[in-house]
C-alpha positions as CSV (number, residue, x, y, z in Angstrom):
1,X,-178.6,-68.2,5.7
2,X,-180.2,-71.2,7.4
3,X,-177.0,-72.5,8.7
4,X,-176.3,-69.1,10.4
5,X,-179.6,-68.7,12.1
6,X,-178.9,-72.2,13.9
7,X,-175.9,-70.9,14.5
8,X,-176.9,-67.7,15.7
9,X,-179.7,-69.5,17.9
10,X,-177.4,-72.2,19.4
11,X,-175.3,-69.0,20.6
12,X,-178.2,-67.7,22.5
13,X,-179.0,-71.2,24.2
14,X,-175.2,-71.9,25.1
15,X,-175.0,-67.6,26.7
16,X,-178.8,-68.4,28.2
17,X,-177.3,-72.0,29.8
18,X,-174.2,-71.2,31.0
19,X,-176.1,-67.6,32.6
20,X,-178.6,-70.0,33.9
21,X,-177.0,-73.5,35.1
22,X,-173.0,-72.9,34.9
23,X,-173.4,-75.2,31.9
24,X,-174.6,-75.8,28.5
25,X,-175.3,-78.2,26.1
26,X,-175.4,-77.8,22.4
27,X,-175.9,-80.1,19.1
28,X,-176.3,-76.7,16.7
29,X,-173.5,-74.4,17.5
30,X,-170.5,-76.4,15.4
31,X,-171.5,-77.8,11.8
32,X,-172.2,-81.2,10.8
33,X,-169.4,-80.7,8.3
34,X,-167.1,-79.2,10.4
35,X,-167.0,-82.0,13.2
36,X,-166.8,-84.2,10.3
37,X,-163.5,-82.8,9.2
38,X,-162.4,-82.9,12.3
39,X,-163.0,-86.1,13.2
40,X,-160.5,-86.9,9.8
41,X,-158.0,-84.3,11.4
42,X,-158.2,-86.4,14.8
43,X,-157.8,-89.6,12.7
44,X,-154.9,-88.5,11.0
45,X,-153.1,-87.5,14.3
46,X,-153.7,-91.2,15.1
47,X,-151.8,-92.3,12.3
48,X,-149.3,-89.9,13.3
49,X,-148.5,-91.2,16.3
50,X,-148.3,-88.0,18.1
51,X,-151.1,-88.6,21.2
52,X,-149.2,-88.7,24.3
53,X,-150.6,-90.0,27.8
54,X,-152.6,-86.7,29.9
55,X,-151.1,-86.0,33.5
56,X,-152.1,-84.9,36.2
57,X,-151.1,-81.9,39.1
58,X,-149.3,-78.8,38.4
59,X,-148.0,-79.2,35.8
60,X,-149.7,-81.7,34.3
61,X,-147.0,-84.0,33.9
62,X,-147.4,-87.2,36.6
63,X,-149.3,-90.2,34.9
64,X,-151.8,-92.1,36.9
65,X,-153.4,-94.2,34.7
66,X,-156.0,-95.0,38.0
67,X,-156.6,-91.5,37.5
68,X,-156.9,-90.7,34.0
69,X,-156.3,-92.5,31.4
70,X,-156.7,-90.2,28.2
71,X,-154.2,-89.4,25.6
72,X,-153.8,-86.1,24.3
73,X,-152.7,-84.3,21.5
74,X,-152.8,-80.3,21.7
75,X,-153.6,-78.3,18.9
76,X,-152.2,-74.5,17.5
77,X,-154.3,-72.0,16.0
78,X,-151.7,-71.2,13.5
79,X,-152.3,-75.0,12.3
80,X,-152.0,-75.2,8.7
81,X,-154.9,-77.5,8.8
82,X,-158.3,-75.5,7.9
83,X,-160.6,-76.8,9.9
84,X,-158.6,-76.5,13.1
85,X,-158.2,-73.3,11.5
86,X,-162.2,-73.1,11.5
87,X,-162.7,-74.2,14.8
88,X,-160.4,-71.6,16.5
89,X,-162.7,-69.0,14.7
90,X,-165.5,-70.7,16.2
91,X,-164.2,-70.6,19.8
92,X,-163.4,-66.9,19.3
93,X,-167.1,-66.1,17.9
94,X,-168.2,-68.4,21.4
95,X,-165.5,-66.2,23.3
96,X,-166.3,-62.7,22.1
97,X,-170.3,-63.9,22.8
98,X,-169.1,-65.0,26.3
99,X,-167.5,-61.4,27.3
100,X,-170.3,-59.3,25.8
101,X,-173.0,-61.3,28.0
102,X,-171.3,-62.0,30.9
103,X,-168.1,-59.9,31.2
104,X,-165.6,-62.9,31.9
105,X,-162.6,-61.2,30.2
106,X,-161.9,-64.1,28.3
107,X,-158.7,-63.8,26.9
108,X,-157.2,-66.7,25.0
109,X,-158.0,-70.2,24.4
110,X,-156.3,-73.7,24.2
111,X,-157.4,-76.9,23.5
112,X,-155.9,-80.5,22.4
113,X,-157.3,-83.9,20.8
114,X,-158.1,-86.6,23.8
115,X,-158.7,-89.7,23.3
116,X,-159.5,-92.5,25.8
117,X,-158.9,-95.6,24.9
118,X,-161.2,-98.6,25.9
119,X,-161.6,-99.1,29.5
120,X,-160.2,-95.7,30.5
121,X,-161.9,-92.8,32.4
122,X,-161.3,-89.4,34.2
123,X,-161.7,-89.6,37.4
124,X,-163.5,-86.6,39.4
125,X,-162.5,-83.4,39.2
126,X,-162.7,-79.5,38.9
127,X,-160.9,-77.7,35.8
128,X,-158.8,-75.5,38.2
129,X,-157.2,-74.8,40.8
130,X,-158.5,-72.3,42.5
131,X,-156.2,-69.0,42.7
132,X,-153.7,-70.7,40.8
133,X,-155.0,-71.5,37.5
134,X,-156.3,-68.8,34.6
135,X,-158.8,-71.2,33.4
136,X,-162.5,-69.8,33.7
137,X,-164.6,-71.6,30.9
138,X,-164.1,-75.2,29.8
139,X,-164.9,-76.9,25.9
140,X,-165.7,-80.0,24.9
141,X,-166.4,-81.5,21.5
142,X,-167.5,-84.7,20.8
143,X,-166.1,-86.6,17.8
144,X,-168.0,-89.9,18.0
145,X,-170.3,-91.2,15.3
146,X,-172.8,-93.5,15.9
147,X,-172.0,-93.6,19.9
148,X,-174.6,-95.5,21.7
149,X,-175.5,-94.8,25.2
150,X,-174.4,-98.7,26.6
151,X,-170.7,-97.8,25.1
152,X,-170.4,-95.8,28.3
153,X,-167.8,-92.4,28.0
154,X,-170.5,-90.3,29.1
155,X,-169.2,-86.7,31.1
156,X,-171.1,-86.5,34.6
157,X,-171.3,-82.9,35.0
158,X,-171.7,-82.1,39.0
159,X,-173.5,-79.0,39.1
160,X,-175.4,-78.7,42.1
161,X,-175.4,-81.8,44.9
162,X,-177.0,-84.4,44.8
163,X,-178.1,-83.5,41.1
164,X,-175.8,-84.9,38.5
165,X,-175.6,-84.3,35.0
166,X,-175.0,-87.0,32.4
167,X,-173.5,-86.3,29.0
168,X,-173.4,-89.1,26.3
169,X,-170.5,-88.2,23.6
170,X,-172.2,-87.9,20.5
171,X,-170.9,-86.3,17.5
172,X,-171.2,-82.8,17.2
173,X,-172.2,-81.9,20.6
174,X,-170.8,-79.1,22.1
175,X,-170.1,-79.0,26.0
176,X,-169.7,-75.7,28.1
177,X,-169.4,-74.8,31.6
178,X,-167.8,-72.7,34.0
179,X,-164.1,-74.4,35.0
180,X,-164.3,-73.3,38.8
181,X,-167.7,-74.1,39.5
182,X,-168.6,-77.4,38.3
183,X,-166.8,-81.1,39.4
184,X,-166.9,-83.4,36.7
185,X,-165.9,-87.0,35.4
186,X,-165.4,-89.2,32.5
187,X,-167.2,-92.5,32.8
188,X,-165.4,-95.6,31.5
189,X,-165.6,-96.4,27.6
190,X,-166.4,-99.7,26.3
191,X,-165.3,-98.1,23.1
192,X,-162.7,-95.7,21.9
193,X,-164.1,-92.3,22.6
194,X,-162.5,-89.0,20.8
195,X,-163.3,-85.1,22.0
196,X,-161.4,-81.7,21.4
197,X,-161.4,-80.4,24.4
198,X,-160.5,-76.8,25.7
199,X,-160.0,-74.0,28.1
200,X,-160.8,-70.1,27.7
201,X,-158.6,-68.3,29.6
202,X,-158.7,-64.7,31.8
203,X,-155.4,-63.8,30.9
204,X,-153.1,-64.3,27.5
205,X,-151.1,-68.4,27.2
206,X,-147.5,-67.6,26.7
207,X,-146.7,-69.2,23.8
C-alpha cells in the first residue's frame, strides 16, 4: 500500500510540474527495484553488443560524434524481458495520467537504452521538429548508481531564458518535459553514464 501512495503522489507532482513549468522531476514515480532491474537489463545489452552510435536529422541516421556522442539501443514492449515489460506499464499509467489532466492525446510511446561513453555529450537541442515530428512529451530515466555531481552528465534543461535547469543523472530519477517547448543538452561525462530514454507520441508508431 505504501509503495502505491508514493507512487500515486509522484503522479500528482510529475501532472502538477509539467502543468506548471513544461517539466518535471521525479525520484518516486519508478521503484527502487525496478530501476534496479533495469540497470541489469541495460548491462546485459552491453554484453550483447547490440548499442549502436545515435544520429542525427531526419531520420536519425548521420553521425556527428561533435554532436552527439551516445549509443543507443531501442527497446519493444512486446520484450520478453519483465521489467521492460514493467516499465512500458509504467509509461502507460504516466500516459493515460498525462491525457486525463492535460488532454495531449498521447498515443503511443517509444524509448531505447543510451549510453554515453566517457567524454561524450549531446549537444543543444529541441526534441522535435516542429510540424514534422509526432513527438509531444519526452522521458528520461536515469540508470546510474552512486553518480556524483563532479562526474558531470548532467541534462541542462532550457526552460525559460536566461534560466537554465540542471539535472544530475542519479538512479531512479525520472525526467519529463514537453518535447516542443523546452531546448536541452547533455553535459560531458567523466564517467559512463546510462538513461532509458523516450518519446510519447500524438499519433500511433508504425511498427
Amino acid at each position: 500500500m505504501m509503495n502505491n501512495i508514493t507512487e500515486q503522489s509522484a503522479l500528482k507532482n510529475i501532472l502538477d510540474d509539467l502543468h506548471n513549468k513544461s517539466y518535471a522531476i521525479s525520484d518516486g514515480f519508478i521503484s527502487p527495484h525496478l530501476a534496479a532491474d533495469l540497470l541489469e537489463e541495460f548491462l546485459k545489452s552491453e554484453s550483447e553488443d547490440i548499442f549502436r552510435p545515435a544520429g542525427i536529422g531526419k531520420d536519425q541516421t548521420r553521425i556527428h560524434a561533435d554532436i552527439r556522442g551516445d549509443q543507443i539501443a531501442w527497446l519493444e514492449e512486446s520484450d520478453t524481458s519483465s521489467p521492460i515489460q514493467k516499465y512500458f506499464d509504467e509509461m502507460t499509467k504516466l500516459k493515460s495520467a498525462l491525457n486525463q489532466a492535460h488532454f495531449l492525446g498521447l498515443q503511443s510511446y517509444e524509448c531505447h537504452f543510451a549510453k554515453y561513453p566517457v567524454g561524450s555529450f549531446y549537444r543543444e537541442h529541441l526534441d522535435v521538429k516542429v510540424g514534422v515530428s509526432t513527438r509531444k512529451v519526452s522521458t528520461v530515466l536515469y540508470l546510474n548508481p552512486n553518480w556524483s555531481e563532479p562526474l558531470g552528465g548532467g541534462l541542462v534543461l532550457y526552460p525559460r531564458r536566461p534560466n537554465t535547469v540542471e539535472i544530475h543523472p542519479t538512479m531512479g530519477r525520472l525526467v519529463v518535459f514537453l518535447s516542443e517547448d523546452i531546448p536541452h543538452e547533455v553535459l560531458e561525462s567523466k564517467e559512463e553514464r546510462r538513461s532509458l530514454t523516450g518519446w510519447y507520441h500524438r499519433s500511433k508508431l508504425s511498427m
